[in-house]
C-alpha positions as CSV (number, residue, x, y, z in Angstrom):
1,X,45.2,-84.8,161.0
2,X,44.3,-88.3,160.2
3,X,45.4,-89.9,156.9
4,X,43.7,-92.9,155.1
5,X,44.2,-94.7,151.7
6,X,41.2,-94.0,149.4
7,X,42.4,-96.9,146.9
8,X,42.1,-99.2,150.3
9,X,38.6,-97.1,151.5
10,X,37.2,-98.5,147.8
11,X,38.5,-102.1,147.5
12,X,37.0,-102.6,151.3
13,X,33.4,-100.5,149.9
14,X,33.0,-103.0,147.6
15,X,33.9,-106.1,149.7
16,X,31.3,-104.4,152.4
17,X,28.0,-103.9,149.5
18,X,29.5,-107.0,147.4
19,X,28.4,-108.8,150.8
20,X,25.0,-107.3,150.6
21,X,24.1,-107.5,146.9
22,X,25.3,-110.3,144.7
23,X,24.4,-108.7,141.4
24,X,28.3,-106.5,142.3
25,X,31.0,-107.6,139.8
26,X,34.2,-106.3,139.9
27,X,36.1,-106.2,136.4
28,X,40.1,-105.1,136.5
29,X,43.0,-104.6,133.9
30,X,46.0,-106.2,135.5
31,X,46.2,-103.9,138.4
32,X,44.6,-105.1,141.3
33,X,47.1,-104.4,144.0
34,X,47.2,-100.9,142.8
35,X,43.8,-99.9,142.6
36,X,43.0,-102.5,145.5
37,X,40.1,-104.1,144.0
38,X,42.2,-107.5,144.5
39,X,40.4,-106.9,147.9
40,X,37.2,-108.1,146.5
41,X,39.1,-110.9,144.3
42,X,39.8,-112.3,147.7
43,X,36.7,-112.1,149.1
44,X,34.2,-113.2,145.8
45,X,36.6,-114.9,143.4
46,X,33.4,-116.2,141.4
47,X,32.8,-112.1,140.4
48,X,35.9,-111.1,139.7
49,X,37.0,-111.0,136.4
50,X,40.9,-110.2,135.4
51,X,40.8,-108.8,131.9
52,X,44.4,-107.9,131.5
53,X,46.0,-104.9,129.8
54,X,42.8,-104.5,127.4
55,X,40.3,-101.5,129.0
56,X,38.7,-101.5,125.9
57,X,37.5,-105.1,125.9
58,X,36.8,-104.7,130.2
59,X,34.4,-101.6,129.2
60,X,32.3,-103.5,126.9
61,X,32.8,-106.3,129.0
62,X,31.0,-104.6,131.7
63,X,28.4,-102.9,129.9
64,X,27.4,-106.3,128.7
65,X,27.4,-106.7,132.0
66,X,24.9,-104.3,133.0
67,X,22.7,-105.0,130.5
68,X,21.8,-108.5,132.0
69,X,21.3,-107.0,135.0
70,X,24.7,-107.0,137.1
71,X,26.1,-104.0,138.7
72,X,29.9,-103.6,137.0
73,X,32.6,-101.8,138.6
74,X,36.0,-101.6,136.8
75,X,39.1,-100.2,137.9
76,X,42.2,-99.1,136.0
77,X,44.8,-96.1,136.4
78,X,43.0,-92.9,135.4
79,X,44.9,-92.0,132.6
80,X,43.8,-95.7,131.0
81,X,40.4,-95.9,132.1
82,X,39.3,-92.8,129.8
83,X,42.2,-92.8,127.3
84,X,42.3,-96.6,126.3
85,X,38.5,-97.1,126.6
86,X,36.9,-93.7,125.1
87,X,34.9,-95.3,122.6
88,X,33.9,-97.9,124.3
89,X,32.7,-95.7,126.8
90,X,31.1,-93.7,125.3
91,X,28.7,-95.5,122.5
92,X,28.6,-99.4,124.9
93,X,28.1,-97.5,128.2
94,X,27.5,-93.7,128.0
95,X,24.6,-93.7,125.2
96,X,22.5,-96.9,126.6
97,X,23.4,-95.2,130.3
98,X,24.7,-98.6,131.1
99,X,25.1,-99.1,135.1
100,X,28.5,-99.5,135.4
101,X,30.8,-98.2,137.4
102,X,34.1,-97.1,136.2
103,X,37.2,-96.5,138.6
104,X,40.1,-94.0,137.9
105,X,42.4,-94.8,140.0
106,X,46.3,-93.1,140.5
107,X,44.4,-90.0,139.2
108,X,45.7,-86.3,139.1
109,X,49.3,-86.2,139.8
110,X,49.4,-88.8,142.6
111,X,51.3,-90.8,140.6
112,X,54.6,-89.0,140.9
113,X,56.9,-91.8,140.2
114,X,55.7,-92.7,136.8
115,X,55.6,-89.3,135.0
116,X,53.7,-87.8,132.1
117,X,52.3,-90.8,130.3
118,X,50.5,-91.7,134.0
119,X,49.5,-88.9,135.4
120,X,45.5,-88.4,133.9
121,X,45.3,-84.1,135.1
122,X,42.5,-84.0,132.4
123,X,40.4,-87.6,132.8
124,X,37.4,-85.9,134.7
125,X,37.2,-82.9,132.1
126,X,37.3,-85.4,129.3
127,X,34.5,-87.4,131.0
128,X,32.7,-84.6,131.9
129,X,32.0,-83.6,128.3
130,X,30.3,-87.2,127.8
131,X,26.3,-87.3,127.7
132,X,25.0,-89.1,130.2
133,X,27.9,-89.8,133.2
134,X,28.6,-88.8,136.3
135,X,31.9,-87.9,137.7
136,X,32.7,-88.3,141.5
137,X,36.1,-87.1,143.0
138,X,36.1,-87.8,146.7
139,X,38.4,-85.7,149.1
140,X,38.9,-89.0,151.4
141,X,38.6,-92.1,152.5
142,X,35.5,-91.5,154.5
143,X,33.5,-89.9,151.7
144,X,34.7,-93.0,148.8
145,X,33.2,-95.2,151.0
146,X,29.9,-93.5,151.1
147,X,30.5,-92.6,147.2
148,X,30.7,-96.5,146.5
149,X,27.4,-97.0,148.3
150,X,25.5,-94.4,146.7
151,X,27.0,-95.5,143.2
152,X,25.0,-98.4,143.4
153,X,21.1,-97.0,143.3
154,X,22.2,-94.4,141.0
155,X,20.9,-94.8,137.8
156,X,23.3,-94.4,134.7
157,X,27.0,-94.6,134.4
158,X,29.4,-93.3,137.5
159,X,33.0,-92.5,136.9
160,X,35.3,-91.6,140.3
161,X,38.9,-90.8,140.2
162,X,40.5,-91.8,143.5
163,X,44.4,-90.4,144.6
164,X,46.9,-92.5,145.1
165,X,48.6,-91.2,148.1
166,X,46.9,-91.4,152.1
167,X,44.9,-88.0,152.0
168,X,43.3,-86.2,155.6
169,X,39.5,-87.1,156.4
170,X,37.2,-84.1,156.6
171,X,34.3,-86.3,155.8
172,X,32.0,-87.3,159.2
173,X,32.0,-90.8,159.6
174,X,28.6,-90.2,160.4
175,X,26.2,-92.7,158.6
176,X,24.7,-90.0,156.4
177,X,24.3,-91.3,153.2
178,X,25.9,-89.5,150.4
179,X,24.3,-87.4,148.0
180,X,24.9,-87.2,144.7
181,X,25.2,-83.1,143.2
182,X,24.9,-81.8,147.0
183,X,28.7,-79.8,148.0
184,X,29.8,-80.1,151.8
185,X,31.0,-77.1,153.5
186,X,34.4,-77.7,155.5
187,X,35.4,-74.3,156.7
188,X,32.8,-71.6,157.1
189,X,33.8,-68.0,156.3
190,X,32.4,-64.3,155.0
191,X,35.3,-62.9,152.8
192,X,36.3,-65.4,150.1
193,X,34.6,-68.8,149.4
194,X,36.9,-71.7,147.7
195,X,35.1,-74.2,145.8
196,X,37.8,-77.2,146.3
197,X,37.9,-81.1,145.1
198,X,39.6,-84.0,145.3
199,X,43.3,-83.4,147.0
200,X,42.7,-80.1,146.6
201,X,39.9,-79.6,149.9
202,X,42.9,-80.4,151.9
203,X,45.3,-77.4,150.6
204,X,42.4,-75.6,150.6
205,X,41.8,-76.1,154.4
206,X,45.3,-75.1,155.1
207,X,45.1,-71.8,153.0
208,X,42.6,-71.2,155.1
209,X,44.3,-71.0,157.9
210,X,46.8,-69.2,156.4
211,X,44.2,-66.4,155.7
212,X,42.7,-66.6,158.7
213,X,45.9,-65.6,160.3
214,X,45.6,-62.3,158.6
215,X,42.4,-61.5,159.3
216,X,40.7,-62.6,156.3
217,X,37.7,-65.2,156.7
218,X,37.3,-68.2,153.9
219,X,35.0,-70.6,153.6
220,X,35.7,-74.2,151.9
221,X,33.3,-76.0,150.0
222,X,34.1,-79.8,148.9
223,X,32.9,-80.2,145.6
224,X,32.7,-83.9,144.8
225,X,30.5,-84.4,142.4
226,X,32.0,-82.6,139.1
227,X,28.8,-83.6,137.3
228,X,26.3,-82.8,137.7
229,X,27.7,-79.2,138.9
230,X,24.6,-77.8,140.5
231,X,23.9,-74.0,140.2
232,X,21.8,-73.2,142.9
233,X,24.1,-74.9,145.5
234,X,27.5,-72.7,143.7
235,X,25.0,-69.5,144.6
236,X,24.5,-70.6,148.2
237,X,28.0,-70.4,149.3
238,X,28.7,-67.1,146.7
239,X,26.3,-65.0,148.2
240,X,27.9,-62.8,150.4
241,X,31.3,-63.2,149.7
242,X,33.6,-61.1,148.3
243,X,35.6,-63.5,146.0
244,X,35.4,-66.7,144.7
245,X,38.3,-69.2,144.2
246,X,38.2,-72.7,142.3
247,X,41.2,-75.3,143.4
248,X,41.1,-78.5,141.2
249,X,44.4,-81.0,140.3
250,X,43.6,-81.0,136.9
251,X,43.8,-78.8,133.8
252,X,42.2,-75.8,134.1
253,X,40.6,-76.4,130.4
254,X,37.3,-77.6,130.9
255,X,37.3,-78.8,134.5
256,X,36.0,-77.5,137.5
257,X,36.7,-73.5,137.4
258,X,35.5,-73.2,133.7
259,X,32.0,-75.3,135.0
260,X,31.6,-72.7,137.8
261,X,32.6,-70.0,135.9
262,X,29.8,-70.6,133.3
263,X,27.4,-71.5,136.0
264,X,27.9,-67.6,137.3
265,X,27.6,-66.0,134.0
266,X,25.2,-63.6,134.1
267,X,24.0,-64.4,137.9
268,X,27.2,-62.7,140.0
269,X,29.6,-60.4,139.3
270,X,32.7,-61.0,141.9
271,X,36.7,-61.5,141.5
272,X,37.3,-64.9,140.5
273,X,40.8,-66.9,140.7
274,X,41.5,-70.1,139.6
275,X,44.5,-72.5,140.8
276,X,45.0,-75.5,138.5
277,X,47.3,-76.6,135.7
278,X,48.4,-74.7,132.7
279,X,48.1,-76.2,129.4
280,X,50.9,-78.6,130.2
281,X,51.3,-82.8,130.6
282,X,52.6,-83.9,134.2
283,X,56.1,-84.8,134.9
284,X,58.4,-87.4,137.1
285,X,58.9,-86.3,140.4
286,X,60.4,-87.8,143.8
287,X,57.2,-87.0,145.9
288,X,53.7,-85.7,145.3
289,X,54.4,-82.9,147.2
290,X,56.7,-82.2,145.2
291,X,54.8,-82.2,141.8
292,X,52.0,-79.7,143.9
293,X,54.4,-77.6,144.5
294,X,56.0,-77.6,140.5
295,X,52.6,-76.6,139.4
296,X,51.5,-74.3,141.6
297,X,49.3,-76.4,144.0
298,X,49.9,-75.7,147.6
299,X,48.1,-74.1,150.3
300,X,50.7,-70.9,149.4
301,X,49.4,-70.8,146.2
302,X,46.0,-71.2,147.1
303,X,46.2,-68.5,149.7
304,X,48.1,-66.4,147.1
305,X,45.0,-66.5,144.7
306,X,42.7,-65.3,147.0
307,X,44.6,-62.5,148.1
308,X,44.6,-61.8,144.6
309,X,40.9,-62.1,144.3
310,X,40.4,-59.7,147.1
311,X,42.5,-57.0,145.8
């Protein structure tokens, strides 16, 4: 299967609407190349402002920003864009629902080189907790194209965590807009339904296959909005099932399977597994596939749990 960059799907998304609307600034702490948004530098050098290693002075920066009516988007590593810039997130941006746009980017474990101290497995839980923002984690390329385009009529703060490494598209290149809250199924199936996002729709996909191969039929949902979680669409894709699955690169504290989990309390009484990371920090590895593997994130371990779930 195909693989793009999603860091090079986002710095061309906002070269593509900054060409459209001039009201898009781009703000960025000393990392550019990395999170590509030197794409836009080249292409609107008058909106781009380098802040350097300060997050916490580019988040107010770019609230200011929004409140005279610009649309900010700033883009740092994961682990810095919620960890260095909390507060400033969350009183200058999250409480006035200030439009800007904040980019994690090198989020999860995809940055397997640099270790613990980079790799952000708990920046959409922690920004998940805030009043007020919503959290995007796109599977692909195709999909953080469209997220970048919906990001800008949506009112209130966005935060999307982007993966380092080339991922497979599953997303139609298809002109539909996306939609904020909606899930996209990418496998149907009757037995066990996995609720999969970011990184994770792709082991899924391959689980599935895996399962398939012995007779037992799972359906994959992309979930990439983490917030709002919507209820009613989590009980369109449960119903009928058998078991239910949650596959997130993050800390299983707070993220994704804890949000569906409490979504179902009380409304559906099925097996339910959960494949994520234990209560631990990352570490330094030689590949991402690698790290997936140490922590229990492959399309074996993924299979594994719903076996599990099914009894």
């Amino acid at each position: 299967m195909e693989k793009k960059s999603l860091r090079i799907a986002y710095g061309e998304a906002l070269v593509e609407e900054g060409r459209l609307n001039p009201d898009i600034v781009v703000l960025e702490a000393d990392l550019g190349k990395s999170t590509m948004s030197c794409l836009f530098k080249d292409a609107f050098p008058e909106r781009y402002f380098e802040m350097g290693i300060a997050e916490q002075n580019m988040a107010s920066t770019a609230a200011g920003l929004a409140l005279a009516g610009k649309i900010p988007f700033y883009s740092t590593f994961a682990v810095f864009a919620f960890g260095r810039a909390y507060d400033q997130i969350r009183c200058g941006i999250a409480i006035p629902q200030a439009n800007v746009r904040i980019c994690g980017s090198s989020c999860g474990l995809s940055d397997f080189g640099d270790g613990k101290t980079h790799q952000s497995i708990e920046d959409a839980n922690v920004m998940s907790t805030i009043p007020n923002l919503t959290v995007l984690n796109p599977c692909d390329a195709v999909e953080t194209r469209k997220m970048v385009k919906a990001m800008l009529t949506h009112e209130g703060p966005v935060y999307i965590r982007i993966n380092r490494n080339d991922l497979p598209v599953f997303t139609a290149d298809d002109g539909v807009a996306y939609e904020i809250g909606k899930m996209q199924r990418i496998v149907e199936g009757s037995d066990v339904v996995i609720f999969a996002t970011g990184a994770m729709v792709w082991k899924s996909v391959e689980a599935a296959e895996l399962l398939e191969a012995e007779g037992i039929s799972v359906e994959v949902i992309n979930v990439s909005t983490l917030k709002p979680l919507c209820k009613k669409e989590i009980l369109k894709y449960v119903a009928g099932k058998k078991a239910i699955v949650v596959a997130e690169e993050a800390t299983k504290i707070g993220g994704l399977g804890s949000n569906i989990a409490a979504k179902l309390l009380g409304e559906v009484n099925l097996p339910f597994a959960h494949v994520g990371i234990d209560d631990v920090f990352g570490t330094s590895a030689h590949s991402y596939a690698e790290l997936l593997e140490h922590f229990g994130l492959t399309e074996k371990h993924i299979a594994q749990a719903a076996r599990k779930a099914l009894g």
